[in-house]
C-alpha positions as CSV (number, residue, x, y, z in Angstrom):
1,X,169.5,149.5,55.3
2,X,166.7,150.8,53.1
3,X,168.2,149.1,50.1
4,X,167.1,146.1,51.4
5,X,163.3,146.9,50.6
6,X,164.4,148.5,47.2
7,X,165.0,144.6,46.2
8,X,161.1,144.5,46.8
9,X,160.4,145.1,42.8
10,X,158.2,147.3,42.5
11,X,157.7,148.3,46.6
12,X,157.0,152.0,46.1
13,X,155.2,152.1,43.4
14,X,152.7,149.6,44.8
15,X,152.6,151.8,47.9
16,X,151.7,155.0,46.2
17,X,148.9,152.8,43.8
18,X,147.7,150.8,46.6
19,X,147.8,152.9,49.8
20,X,145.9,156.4,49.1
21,X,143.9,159.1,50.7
22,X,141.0,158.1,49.5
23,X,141.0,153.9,50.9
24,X,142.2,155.7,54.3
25,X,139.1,157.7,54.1
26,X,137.0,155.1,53.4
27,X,138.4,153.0,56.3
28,X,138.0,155.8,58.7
29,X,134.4,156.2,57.7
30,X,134.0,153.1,58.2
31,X,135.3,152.6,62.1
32,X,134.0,156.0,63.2
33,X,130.4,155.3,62.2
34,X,130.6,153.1,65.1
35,X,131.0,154.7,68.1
36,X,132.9,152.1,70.7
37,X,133.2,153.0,74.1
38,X,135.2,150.7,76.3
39,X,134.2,146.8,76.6
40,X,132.1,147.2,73.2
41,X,134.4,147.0,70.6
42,X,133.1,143.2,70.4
43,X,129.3,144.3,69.2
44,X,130.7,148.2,67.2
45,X,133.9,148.1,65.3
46,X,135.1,144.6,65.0
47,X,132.1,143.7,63.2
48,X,133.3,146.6,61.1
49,X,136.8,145.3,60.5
50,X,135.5,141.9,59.4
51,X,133.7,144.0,56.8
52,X,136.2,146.0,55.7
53,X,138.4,142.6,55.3
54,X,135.4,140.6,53.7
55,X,135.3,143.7,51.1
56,X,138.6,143.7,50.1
57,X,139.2,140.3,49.9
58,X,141.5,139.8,52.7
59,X,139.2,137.0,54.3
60,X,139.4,135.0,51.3
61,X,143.5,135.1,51.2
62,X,144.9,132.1,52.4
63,X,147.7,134.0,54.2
64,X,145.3,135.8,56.3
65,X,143.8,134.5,59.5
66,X,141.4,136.7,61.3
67,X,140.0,135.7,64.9
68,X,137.6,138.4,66.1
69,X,137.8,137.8,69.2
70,X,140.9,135.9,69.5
71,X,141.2,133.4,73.0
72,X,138.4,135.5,74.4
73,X,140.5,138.1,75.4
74,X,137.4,140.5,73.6
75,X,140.4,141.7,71.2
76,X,140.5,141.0,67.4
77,X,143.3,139.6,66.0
78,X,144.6,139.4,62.3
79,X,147.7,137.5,61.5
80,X,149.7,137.1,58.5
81,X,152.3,134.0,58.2
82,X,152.2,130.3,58.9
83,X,153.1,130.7,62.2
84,X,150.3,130.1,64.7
85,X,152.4,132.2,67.5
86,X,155.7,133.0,66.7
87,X,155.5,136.3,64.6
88,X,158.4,138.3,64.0
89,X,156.8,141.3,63.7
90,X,153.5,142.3,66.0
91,X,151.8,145.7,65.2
92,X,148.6,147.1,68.2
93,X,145.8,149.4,67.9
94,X,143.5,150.2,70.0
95,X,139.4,150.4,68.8
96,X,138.0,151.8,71.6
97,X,137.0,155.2,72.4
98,X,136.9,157.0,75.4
99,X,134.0,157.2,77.5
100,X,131.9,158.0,80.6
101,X,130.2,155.9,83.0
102,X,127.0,157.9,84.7
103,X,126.0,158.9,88.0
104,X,122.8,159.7,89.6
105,X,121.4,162.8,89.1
106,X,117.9,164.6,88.5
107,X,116.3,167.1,85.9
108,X,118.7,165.2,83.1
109,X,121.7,166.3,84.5
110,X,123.8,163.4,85.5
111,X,127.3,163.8,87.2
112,X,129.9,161.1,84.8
113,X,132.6,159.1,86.1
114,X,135.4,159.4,83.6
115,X,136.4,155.9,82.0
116,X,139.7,157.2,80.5
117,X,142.5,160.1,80.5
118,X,139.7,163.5,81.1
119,X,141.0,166.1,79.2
120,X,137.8,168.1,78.2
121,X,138.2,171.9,79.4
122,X,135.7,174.1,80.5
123,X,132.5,174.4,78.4
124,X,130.1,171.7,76.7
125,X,131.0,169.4,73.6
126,X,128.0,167.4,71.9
127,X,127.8,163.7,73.3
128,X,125.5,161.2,73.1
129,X,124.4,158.2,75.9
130,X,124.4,154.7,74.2
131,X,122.8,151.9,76.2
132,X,123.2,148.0,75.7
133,X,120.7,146.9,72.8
134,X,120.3,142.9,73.6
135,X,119.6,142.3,69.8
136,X,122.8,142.8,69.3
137,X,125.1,146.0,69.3
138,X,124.4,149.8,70.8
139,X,121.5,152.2,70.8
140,X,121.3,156.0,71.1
141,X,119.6,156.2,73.7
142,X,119.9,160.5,75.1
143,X,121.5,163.5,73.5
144,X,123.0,166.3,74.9
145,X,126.8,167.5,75.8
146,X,129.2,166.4,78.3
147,X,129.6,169.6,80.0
148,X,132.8,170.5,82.2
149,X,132.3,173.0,84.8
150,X,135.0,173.5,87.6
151,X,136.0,170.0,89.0
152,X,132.5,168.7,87.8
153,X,131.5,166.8,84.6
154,X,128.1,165.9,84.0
155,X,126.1,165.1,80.8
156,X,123.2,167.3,80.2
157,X,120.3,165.3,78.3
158,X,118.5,167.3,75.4
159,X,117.0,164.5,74.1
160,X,115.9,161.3,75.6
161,X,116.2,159.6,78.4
162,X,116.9,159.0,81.9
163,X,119.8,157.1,82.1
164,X,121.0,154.4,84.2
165,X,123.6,152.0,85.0
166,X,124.9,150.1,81.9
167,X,125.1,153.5,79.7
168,X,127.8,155.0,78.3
169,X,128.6,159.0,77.3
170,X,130.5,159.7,74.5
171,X,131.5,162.3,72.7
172,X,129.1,163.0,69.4
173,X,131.4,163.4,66.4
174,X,130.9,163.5,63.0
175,X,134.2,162.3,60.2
176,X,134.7,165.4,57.7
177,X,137.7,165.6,55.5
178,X,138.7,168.8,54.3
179,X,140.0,168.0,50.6
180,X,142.2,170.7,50.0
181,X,144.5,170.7,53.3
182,X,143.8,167.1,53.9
183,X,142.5,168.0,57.5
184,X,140.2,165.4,59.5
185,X,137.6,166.0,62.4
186,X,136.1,164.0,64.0
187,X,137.3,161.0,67.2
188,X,140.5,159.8,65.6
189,X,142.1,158.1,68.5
190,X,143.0,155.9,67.9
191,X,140.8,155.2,64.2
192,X,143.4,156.2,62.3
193,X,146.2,153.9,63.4
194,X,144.0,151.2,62.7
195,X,143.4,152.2,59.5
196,X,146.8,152.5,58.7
197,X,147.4,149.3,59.9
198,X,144.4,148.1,58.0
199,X,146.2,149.7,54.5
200,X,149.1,148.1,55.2
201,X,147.9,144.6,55.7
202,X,146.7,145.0,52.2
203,X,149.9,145.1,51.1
204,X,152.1,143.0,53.0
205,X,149.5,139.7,52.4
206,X,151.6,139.7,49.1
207,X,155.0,139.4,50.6
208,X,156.0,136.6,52.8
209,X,155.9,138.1,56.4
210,X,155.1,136.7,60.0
211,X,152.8,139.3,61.7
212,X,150.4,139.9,64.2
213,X,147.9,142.6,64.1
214,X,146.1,143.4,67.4
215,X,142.9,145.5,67.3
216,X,142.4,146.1,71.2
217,X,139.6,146.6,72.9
218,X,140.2,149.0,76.6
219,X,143.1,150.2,75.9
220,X,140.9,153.4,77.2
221,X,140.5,153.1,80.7
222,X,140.2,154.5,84.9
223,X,142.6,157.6,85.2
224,X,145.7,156.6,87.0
225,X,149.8,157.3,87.1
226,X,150.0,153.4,86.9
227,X,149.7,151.5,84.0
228,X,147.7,148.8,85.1
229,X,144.7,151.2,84.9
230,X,144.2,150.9,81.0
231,X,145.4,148.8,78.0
232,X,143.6,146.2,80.0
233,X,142.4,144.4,76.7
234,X,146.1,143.6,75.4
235,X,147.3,142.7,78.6
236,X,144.9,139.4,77.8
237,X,146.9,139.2,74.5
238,X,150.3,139.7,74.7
239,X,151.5,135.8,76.5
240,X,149.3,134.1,73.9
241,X,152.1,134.4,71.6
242,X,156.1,134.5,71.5
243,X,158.2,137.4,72.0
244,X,158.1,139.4,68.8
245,X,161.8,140.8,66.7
246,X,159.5,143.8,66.9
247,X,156.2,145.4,68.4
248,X,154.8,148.7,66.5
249,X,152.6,150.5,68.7
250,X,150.9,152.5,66.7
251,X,148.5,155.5,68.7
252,X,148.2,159.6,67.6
253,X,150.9,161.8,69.2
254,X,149.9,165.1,70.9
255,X,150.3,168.2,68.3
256,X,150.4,170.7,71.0
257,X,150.9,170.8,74.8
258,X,149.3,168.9,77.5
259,X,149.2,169.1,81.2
260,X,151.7,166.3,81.3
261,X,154.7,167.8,78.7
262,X,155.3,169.9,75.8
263,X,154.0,169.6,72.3
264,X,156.5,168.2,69.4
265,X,159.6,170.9,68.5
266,X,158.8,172.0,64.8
267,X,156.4,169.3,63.5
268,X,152.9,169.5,62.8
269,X,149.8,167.9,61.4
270,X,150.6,167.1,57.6
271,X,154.5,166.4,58.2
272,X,153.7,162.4,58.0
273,X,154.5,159.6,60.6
274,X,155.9,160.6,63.7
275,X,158.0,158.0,66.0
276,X,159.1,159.1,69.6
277,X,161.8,157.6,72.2
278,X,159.6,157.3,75.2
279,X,156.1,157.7,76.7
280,X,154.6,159.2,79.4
281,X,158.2,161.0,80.2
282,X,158.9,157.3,80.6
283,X,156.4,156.2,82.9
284,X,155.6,153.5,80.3
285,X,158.1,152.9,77.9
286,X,161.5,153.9,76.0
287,X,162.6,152.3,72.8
288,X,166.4,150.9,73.5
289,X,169.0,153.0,71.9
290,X,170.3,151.0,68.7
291,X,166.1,150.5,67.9
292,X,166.4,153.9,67.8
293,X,168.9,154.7,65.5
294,X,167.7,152.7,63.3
295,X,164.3,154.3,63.1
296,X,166.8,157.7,62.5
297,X,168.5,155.8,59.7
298,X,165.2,154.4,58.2
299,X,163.7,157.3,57.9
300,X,166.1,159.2,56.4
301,X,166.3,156.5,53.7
302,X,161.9,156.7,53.5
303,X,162.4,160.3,53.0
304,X,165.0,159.5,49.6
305,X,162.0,157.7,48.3
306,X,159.3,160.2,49.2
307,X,157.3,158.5,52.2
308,X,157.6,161.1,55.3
309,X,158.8,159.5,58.8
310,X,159.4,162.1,61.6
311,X,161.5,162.3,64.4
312,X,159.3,163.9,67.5
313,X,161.9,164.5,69.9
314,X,160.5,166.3,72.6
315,X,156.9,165.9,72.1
316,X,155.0,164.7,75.3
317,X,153.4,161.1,74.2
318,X,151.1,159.4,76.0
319,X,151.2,156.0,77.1
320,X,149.2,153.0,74.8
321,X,149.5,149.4,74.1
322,X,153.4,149.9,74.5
323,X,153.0,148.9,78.0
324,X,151.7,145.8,77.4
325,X,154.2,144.9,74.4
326,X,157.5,146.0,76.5
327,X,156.1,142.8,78.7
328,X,157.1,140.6,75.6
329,X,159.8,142.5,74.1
330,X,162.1,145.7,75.1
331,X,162.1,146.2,71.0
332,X,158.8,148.6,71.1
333,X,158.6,150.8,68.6
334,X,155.8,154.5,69.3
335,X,155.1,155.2,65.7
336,X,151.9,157.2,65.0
337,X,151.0,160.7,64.1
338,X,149.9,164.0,65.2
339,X,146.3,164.7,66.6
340,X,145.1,168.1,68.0
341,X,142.6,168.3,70.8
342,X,143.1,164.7,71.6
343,X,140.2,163.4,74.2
344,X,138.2,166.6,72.9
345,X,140.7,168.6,75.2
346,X,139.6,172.3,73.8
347,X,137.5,171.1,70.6
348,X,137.2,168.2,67.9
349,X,139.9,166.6,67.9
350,X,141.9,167.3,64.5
351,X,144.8,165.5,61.9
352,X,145.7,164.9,58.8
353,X,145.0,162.5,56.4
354,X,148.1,162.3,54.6
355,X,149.7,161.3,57.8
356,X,147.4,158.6,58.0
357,X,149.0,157.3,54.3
358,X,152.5,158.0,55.2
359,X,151.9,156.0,58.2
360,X,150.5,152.9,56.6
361,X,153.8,153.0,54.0
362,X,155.9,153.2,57.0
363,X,154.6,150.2,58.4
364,X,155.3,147.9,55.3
365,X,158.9,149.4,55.6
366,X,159.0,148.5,59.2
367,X,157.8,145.0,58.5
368,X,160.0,144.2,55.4
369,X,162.5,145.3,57.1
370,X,162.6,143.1,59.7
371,X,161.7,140.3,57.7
372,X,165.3,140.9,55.3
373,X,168.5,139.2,55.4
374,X,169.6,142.8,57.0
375,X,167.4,142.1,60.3
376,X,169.0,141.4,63.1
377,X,171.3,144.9,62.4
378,X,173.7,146.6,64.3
379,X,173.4,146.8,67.9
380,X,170.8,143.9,67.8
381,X,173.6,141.2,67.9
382,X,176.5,141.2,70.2
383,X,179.4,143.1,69.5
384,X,182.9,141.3,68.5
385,X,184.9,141.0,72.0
386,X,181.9,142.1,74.2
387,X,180.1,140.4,77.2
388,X,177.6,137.8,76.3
């Protein structure tokens, strides 16, 4: 299976020259110095993204088509290919970042109505209030910390202020890479699967592919068992174009345990990619049995060639943009990698950055792959003698 990107001349040696730590640095720097609560990725990080593209000379490539905000939907899109809808191979994000929507309250203490998954434990974490700027974008409008205290979370303003409807709390992070372990800080989910994603489009503009790259906007959203609750944005996507041969999801992967499952079984932050069978214990979506082999058998074959694919078997993952790809396609792949503290549960969140290489590498395998005479492989077709 792998041998069929080792007739890609010179494949690997162009990922290890072209996809490095320090370009998925610069990326990250680049998204997370715009924070982008839900419903703003429009005016923060898609302008971003069209920078990052304009820099590297993606815009200019003729195989590249970049909508950013493609049908209205308020998601950016970035496609590779001729094809104006018929991609084989359809890889989602998500840009936004978690937030809170504010309450009434008095002496700048304001209760906040949790716009995503609330994971924050007891105690205060720095946060700042941003408020619509009609110019054009976000403004920092208060300071302070999104404290948790009991069943109550409030924002506590140190600086600024009042607040009213139309505000958003976030959490106040600042991007530090440790060089010598190669461990981030800072928001992370879901910046550094679009960074990845970002890498890799770098690379596969040079090889004849069909793909469509979705950056989402509200994939964050209310708290709720059901999945029409959040990945709202991609929902408004996903019938604009036909069925995919495969969609990557690409999110982070909880390092340790969470309220809803257990942490991974013998992985950690630094191992590489992860990919998982199912998400939310299957409350949004499995990956159908042959898919999964083959994600066995190709990483195995990555590992021969030094890029770092793990199995996370066990590992409780949350649900993403998988349940809005699984609407086009049952052939969903969960590929991401592990984040501590995700949604600031007991601290900055944390990862590593060479994760965030081995997972842009991983999704130019994924895409060749499909894109070679090998693709549709076993299990994909019907077997001799069976049922049609």
């Amino acid at each position: 299976m792998v041998a069929s990107l080792d007739a890609h001349d010179g494949l690997f040696d162009r990922l290890e020259t072209e996809v490095t730590a320090e370009r998925a640095f610069d990326i990250l720097a680049a998204l997370e110095s715009a924070p982008t609560p839900s419903q703003t990725a429009q005016l923060a990080r898609i302008p971003v993204v069209e920078a990052l593209l304009r820099a590297g000379g993606l815009l200019a490539d003729g195989s590249v088509i970049w909508h950013a905000n493609y049908g209205r939907t308020g998601n950016a899109v970035l496609m590779l290919g001729r094809e104006p809808r018929a991609k084989r191979v359809w890889m989602f994000a998500h840009l936004d970042q978690i937030s809170y929507l504010v309450d009434p309250g008095e002496e700048g203490c304001y209760p906040l109505m949790p716009f995503c998954y609330h994971m924050q434990q007891e105690g205060a974490r720095p946060a700042l209030a941003l408020a619509p700027d009609l110019t054009g974008g976000l403004r920092v409008c208060a300071r302070g910390k999104i404290r948790v205290d009991g069943g109550a979370v409030v924002f506590d303003v140190e600086e600024g202020g009042p607040l009213g409807p139309g505000v958003r709390v976030v959490y106040d992070s600042s991007l530090a890479w440790d060089r010598a372990t190669d461990r981030l800080t800072g928001y992370l989910d879901d910046s550094v699967a679009c960074a990845a994603i970002l890498l890799a489009v770098g690379v596969l503009r040079h090889y004849p592919v069909e793909v469509l790259v979705g950056l989402t906007d509200e994939e964050e959203g209310p708290p709720g068992d059901a999945t029409q609750s959040f990945g709202r944005g991609g929902r408004r996507l996903v019938g604009l174009f036909d069925p995919p041969e495969l969609a990557i999801v690409s999110d982070v992967h909880e390092s340790e345990a969470m309220i809803r499952g257990p942490g991974p079984r013998g992985l950690l932050p630094g191992d590489g990619a992860v990919f998982a069978e199912r998400s939310s214990s299957g409350r949004g979506t499995a990956t159908p049995p042959h898919l999964y082999a083959i994600q066995q058998h190709l990483a195995a074959g990555l590992d021969r060639r030094g890029v770092r694919m793990r199995e996370n078997w066990g590992g409780y993952v949350s649900r993403s943009e998988d349940v809005n790809a699984t609407v086009a396609t049952p052939s969903t792949a969960l590929v991401g990698i592990l984040c501590s503290n995700r949604h600031y549960a007991n601290g900055a969140p944390t990862a590593n950055l060479r994760d965030v290489v081995e997972l842009a590498k991983v999704l130019v395998a994924y895409t060749l792959l499909v894109h070679s005479p090998a693709w549709p492989l076993v299990g994909l077709r019907h077997a001799p003698g069976g049922r049609s």
